[in-house]
C-alpha positions, 0 to 999 in steps of 0.5 A, spaced: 500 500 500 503 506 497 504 511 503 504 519 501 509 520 506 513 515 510 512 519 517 506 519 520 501 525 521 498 527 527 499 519 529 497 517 522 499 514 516 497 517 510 496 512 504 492 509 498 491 501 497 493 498 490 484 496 489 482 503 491 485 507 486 477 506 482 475 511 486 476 519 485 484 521 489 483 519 497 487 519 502 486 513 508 489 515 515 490 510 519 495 508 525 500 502 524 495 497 520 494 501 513 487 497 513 481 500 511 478 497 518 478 503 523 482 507 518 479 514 516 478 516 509 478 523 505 476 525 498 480 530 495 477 535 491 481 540 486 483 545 490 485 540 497 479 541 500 477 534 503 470 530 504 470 525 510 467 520 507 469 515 513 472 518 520 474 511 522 477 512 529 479 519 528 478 525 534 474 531 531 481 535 532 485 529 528 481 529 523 481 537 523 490 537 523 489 532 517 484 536 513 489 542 513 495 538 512 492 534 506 490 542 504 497 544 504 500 538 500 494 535 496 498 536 490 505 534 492 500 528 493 497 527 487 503 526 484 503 519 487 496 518 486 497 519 478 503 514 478 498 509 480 490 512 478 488 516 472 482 518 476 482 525 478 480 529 483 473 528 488 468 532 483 461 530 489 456 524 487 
């Protein structure tokens, strides 16, 4: 599962799984496991913006600290998304 960043963020590691990459970019958050059990899971528009689609085991200010630093280097994240995904930014349902 390739992780945006080797060091955590907030506790958290930032990544994608290889059978997610279907969906609009995302980025889960997740402990030490890099499952989607108990992980948070963060869509990302084209301005770094974020929708929580799940908050996993996340506290409301974890998930505020990551949301702002998703926002801040979401491009430098797309970077890996594109190596793996031709599916662009969260655009809604």
């Amino acid at each position: 599962m390739p992780k945006y960043y080797q060091h955590k963020v907030c506790g958290y590691y930032l990544y994608y799984t290889s059978f997610c990459i279907i969906e609009a970019m995302h980025v889960h958050a997740s402990d030490g496991q890099l499952s989607e059990t108990g992980s948070a899971k963060f869509f990302v528009k084209g301005d770094g913006s974020t929708v929580v689609a799940r908050a996993g085991t996340l506290a409301p200010r974890e998930i505020s600290r990551i949301r702002a630093f998703i926002k801040e280097h979401y491009l430098e994240m797309y970077e890996l998304w594109k190596t793996d995904a031709d599916t662009g930014f969260y655009r809604g349902r």
